[in-house]
N, C-alpha and C positions, 0 to 999 in steps of 0.2 A: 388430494390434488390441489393444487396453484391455484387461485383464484385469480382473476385477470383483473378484478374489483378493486383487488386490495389494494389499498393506499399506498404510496411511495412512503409515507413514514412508519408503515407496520413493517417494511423489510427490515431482517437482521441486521446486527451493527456489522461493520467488518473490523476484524482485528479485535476480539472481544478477551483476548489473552494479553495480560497487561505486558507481561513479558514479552512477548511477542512484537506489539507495538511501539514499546520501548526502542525493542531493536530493531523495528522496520523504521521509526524517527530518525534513531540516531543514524543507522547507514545511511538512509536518505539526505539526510543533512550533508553526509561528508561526499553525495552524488554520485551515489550508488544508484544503478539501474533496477528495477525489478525483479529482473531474473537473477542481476546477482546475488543478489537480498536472500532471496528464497532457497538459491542453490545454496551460497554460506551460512544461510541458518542452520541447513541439516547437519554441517560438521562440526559448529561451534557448538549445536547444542542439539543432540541426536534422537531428544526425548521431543523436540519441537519440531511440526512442519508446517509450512503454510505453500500456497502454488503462485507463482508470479501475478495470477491473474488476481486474487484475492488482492496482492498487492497494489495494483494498478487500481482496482475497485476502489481501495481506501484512498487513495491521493486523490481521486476525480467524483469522491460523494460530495453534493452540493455542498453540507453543511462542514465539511470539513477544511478548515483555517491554517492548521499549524503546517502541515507539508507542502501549501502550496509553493514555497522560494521552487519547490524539485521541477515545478514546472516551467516558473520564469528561467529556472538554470538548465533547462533542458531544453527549452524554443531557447535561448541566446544561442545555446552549441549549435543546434540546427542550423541557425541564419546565418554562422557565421563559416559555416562549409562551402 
């Protein structure tokens, strides 16, 4: 069972498949959404799956630096609808 104790730094990394976040960066980069990330991964590469939310997980962990552009490039589109 879960501990409710447990540290925020003993949870799982997300995206612990290089490959994987390889290609959840680079989509990200060119501002790709979540879902489409995770829905084209399964066809690009049928042996790899991951779930949109996992996605979403890794771009909004504290300690995570390099994807956050996806988030200033995603509030600019917001604001400017």
């Amino acid at each position: 069972m879960y501990s409710k104790t447990m540290a925020p730094y003993q949870q799982r990394p997300r995206l612990r498949n290089t490959r994987i976040r390889h290609y959840v960066i680079a989509k990200l980069k060119l501002g790709w959404s979540p879902e489409q990330i995770a829905n084209r991964l399964e066809k690009d590469h049928y042996e790899l799956h991951i779930s949109y939310e996992a996605v979403y997980q890794y771009v909004y962990e504290p300690e995570q630096v390099l994807p956050s552009f996806w988030l200033v490039d995603r509030i600019a589109a917001c604001e400017s609808r």
